[in-house]
C-alpha positions as CSV (number, residue, x, y, z in Angstrom):
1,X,0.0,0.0,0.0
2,X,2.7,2.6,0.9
3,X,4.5,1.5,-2.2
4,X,1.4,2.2,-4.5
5,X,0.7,5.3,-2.6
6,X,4.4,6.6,-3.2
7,X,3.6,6.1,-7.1
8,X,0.3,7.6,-7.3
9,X,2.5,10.6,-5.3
10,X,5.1,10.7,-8.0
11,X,2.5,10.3,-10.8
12,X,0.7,13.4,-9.9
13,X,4.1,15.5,-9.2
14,X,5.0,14.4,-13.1
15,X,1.9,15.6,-14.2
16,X,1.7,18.8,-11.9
17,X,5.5,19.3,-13.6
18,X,4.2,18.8,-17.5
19,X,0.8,21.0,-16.6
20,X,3.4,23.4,-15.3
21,X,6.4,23.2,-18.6
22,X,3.0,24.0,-21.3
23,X,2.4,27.1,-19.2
24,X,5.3,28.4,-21.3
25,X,3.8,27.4,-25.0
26,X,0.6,28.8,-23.8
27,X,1.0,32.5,-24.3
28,X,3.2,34.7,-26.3
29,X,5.6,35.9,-23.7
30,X,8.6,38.3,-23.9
31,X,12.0,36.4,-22.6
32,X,12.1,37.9,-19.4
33,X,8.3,37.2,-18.7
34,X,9.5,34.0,-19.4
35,X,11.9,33.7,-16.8
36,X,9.9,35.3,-13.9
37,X,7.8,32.3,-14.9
38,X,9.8,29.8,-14.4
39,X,11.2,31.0,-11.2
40,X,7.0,31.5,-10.2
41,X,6.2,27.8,-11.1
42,X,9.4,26.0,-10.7
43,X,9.4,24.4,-14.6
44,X,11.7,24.9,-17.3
45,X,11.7,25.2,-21.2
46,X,13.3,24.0,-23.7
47,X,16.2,26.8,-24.9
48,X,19.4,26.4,-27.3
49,X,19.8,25.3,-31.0
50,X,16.7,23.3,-32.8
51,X,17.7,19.5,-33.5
52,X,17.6,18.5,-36.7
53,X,14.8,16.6,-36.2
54,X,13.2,19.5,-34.7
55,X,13.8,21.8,-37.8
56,X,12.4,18.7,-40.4
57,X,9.0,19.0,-38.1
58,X,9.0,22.8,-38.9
59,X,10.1,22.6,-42.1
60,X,7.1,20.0,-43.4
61,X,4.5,21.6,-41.1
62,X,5.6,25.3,-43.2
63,X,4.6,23.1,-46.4
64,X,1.9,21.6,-45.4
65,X,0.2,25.3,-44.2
66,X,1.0,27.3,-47.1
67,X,-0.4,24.6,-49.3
68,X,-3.4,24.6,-47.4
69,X,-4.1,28.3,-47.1
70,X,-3.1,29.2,-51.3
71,X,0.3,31.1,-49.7
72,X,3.4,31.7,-51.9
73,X,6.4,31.1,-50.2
74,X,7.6,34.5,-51.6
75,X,4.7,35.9,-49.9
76,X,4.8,33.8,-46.8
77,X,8.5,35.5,-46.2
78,X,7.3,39.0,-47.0
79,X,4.4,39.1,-44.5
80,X,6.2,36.9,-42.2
81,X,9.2,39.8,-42.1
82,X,6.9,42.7,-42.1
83,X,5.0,41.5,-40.0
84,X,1.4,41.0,-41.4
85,X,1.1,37.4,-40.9
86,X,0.8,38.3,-37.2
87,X,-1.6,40.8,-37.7
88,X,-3.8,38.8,-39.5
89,X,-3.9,35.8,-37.4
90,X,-2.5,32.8,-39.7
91,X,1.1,33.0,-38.4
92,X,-0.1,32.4,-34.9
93,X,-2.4,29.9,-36.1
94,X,1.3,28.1,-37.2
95,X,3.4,28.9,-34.7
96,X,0.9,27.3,-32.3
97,X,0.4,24.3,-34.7
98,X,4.2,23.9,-34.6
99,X,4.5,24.2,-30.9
100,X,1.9,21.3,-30.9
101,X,4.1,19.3,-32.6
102,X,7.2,19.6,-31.6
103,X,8.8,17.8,-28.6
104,X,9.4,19.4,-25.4
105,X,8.6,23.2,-24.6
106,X,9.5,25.7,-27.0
107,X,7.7,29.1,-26.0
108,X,6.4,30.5,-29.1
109,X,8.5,33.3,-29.3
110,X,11.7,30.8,-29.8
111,X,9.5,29.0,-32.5
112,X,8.9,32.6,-34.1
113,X,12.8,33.4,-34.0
114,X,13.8,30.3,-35.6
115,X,11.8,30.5,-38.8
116,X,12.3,33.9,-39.1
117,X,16.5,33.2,-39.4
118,X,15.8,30.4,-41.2
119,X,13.7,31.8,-44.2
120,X,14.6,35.4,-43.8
121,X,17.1,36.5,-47.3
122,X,19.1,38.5,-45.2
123,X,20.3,35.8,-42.9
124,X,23.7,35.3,-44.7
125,X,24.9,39.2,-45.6
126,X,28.1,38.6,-43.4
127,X,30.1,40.5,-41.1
128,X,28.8,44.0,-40.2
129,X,31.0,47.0,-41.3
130,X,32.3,49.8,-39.6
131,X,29.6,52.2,-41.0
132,X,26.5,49.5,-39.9
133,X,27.7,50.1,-36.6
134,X,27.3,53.2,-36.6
135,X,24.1,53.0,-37.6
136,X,22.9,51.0,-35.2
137,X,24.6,53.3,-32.9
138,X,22.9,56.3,-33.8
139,X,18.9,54.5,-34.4
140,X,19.5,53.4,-30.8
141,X,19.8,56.7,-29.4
142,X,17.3,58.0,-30.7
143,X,14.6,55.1,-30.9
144,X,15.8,52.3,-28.4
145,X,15.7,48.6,-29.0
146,X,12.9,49.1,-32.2
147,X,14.7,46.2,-34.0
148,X,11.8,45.6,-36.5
149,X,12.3,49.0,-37.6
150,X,15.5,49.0,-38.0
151,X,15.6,45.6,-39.7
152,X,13.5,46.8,-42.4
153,X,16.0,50.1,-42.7
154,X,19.2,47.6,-42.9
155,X,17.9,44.7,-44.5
156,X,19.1,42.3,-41.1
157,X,17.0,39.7,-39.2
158,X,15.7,41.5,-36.1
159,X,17.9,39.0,-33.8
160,X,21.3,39.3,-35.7
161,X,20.7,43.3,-35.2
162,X,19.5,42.6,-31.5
163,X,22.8,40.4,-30.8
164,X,25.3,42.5,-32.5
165,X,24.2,45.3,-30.5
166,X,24.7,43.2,-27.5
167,X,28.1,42.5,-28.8
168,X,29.0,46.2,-28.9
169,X,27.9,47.1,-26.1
170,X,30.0,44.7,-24.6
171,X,32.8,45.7,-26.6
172,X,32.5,49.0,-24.9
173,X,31.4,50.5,-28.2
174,X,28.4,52.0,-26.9
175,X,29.2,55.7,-24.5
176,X,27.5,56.4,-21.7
177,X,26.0,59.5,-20.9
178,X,26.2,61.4,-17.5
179,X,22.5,60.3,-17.0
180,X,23.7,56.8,-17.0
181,X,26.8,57.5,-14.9
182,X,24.2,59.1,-12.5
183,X,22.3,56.5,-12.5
184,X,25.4,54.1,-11.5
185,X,26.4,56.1,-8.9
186,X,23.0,55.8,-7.4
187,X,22.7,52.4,-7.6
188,X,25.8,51.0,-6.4
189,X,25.0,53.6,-3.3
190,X,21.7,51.5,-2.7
191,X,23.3,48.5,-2.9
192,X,25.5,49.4,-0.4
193,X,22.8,50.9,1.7
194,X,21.4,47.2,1.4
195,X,24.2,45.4,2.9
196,X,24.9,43.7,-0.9
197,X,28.2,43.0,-1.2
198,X,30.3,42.9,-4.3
199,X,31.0,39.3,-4.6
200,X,27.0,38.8,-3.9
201,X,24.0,40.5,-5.5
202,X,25.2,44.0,-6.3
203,X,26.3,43.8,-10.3
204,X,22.7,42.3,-10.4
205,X,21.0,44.9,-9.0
206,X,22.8,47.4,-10.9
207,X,23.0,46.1,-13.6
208,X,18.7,46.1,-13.1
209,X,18.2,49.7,-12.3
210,X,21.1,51.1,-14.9
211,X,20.0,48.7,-18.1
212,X,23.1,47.6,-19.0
213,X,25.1,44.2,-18.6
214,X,27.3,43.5,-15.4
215,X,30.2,43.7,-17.5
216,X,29.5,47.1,-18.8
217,X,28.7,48.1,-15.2
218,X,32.0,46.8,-13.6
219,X,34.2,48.4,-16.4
220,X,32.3,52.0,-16.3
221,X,32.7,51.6,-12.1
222,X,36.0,50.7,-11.9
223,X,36.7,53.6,-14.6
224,X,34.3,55.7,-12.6
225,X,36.2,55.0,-9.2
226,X,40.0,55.4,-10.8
227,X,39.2,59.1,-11.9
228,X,37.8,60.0,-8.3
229,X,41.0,58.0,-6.4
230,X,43.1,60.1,-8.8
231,X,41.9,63.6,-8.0
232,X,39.7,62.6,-5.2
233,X,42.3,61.1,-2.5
234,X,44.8,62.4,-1.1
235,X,46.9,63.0,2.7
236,X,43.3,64.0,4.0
237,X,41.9,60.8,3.1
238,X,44.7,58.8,4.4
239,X,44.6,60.4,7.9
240,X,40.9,59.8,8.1
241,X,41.5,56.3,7.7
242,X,44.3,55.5,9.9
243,X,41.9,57.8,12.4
244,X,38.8,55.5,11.6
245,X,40.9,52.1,12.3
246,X,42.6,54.2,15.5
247,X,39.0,54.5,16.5
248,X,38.5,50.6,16.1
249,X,41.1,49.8,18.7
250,X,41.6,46.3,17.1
251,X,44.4,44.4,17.4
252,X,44.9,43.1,13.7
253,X,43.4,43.9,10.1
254,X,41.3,40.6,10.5
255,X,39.7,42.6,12.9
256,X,38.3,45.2,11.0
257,X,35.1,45.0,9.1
258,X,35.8,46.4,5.8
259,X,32.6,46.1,4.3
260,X,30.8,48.0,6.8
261,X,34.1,50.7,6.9
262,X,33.6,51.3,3.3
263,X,29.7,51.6,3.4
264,X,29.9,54.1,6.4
265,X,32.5,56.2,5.8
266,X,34.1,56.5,2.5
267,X,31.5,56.3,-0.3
268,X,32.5,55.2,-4.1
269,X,35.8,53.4,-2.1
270,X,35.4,49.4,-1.8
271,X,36.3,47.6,1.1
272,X,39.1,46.0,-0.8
273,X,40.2,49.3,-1.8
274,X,40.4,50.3,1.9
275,X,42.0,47.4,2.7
276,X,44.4,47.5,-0.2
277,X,45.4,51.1,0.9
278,X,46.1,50.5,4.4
279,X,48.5,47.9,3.4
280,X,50.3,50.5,1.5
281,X,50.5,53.3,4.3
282,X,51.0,50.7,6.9
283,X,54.1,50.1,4.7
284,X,55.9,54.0,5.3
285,X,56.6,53.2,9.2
286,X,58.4,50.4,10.9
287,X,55.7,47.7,11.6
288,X,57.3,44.5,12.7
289,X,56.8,43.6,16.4
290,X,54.7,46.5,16.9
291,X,51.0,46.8,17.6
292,X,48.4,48.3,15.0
293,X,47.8,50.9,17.7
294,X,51.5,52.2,17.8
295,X,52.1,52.1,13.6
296,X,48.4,54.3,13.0
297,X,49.5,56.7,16.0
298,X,52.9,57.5,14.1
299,X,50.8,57.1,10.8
300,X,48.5,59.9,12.2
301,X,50.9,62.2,13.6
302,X,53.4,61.8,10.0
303,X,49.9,62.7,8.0
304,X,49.0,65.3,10.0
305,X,52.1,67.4,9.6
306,X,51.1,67.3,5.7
307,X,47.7,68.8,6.1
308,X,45.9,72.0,7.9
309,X,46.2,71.0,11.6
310,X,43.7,73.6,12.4
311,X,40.9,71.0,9.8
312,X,42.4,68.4,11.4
């Protein structure tokens, strides 16, 4: 009995888990509705290259539908491009007939992509040149991420134009604007506020709230933080942290909480940072068999000579 009942228990979680993978072929969702959905419900679809049995099923199912609805192929690929098959209803009416079909869990939006690479006579016009990046450049500007439109302006698949923005953006190709630096700023300053640390949850977040990838945002941060440490630190900033760890009264650096040092005290500056440039001063004076408390009194007194003792 407690064997059967484990079954019928395991039976009902499979077909919980295949109610809960069609939830994706059900709807025409964007990619990241698709994702907040599978972290809602716990499934998974199916993502990468089609198999080549996968791209015979589409491939026959295409012939089968435009021989049944009268369609030229040359006009299948014009309205499928432009767009009108979708406004018209038949292309759904195919995309869902393939989705039926094929195995696994495709979202329809995949199903859509492929076929439009596949049939679309712009899918093999090479490498882009120096002047089509600039043009993709300048449309993004001033329209966003409109890749239909553009498509239709440079004769490119929607998802080639899509990607090779991607892959100049992460070139660095694509400037920033003082909004966007703003925006950084801001962010990594609530991240902090949070608690997130570097190595956890922070690129996410700010890469989130500023739009762009996590790669883009640690290159344009660690740019942003190099210009302030270059005109933004100097003896003053060195005497308030040998004063801050003074006011500690630890014993060792393994004593100090960085993190919270950083967040506190010394805004765009990492704890690493800190850490890294205590190491440095702590390296002007005679440390060995000394305290910490004796080297960042002589470290104090040496930096204070260099500065305005009446701001000290």
């Amino acid at each position: 009995m407690a064997a059967q009942d484990a079954g019928e228990r395991a039976l009902k979680r499979e077909k919980e888990r295949q109610k809960g993978d069609k939830l994706f072929c059900e709807k025409w969702y964007k990619r990241a509705d698709l994702k907040e959905l599978e972290k809602e419900h716990g499934g998974t679809y199916k993502r990468g290259k089609f198999a080549s049995y996968e791209k015979r099923i589409v491939s026959e199912i295409i012939d089968v539908f435009l021989a049944e609805r009268g369609i030229e192929r040359e006009d299948f690929v014009d309205d499928l491009i432009r767009k009108k098959g979708l406004r018209r209803g038949w292309f759904n009416e195919l995309v869902r007939r393939i989705s039926a079909k094929l195995p696994g869990n495709r979202p329809l939006v995949y199903i859509y992509d492929y076929i439009v690479r596949t049939i679309h006579p712009d899918k093999c016009r090479g490498r882009y040149t120096k002047e089509e990046d600039k043009q993709i450049l300048d449309f993004y500007s001033m329209h966003g991420p409109d890749w239909s439109k553009l498509a239709l302006q440079m004769e490119r698949t929607r998802s080639s134009l899509s990607v090779h923005y991607w892959y100049l953006e992460r070139r660095g190709q694509v400037p920033w604007g003082p909004e966007e630096v703003a925006t950084l700023r801001s962010a990594m300053e609530e991240a902090r506020r949070a608690g997130r640390n570097e190595a956890g949850g922070a690129w996410g977040y700010v890469s989130r709230k500023t739009g762009k990838s996590i790669t883009r945002c640690m290159r344009m941060w660690f740019d942003v933080s190099r210009r302030q440490e270059e005109c933004g630190w100097g003896d003053r900033e060195d005497w308030t942290l040998c004063q801050k760890l003074y006011d500690l009264c630890v014993e060792d650096e393994t004593e100090v909480n960085w993190v919270e040092l950083a967040r506190e005290e010394f805004g765009t500056w990492t704890h690493t940072k800190l850490k890294v440039r205590w190491r440095q001063l702590s390296k002007r004076v005679e440390t060995e068999n000394r305290a910490m408390e004796d080297v960042l009194e002589e470290l104090i007194t040496k930096l204070a000579e260099k500065i305005n003792p009446a701001t000290v």
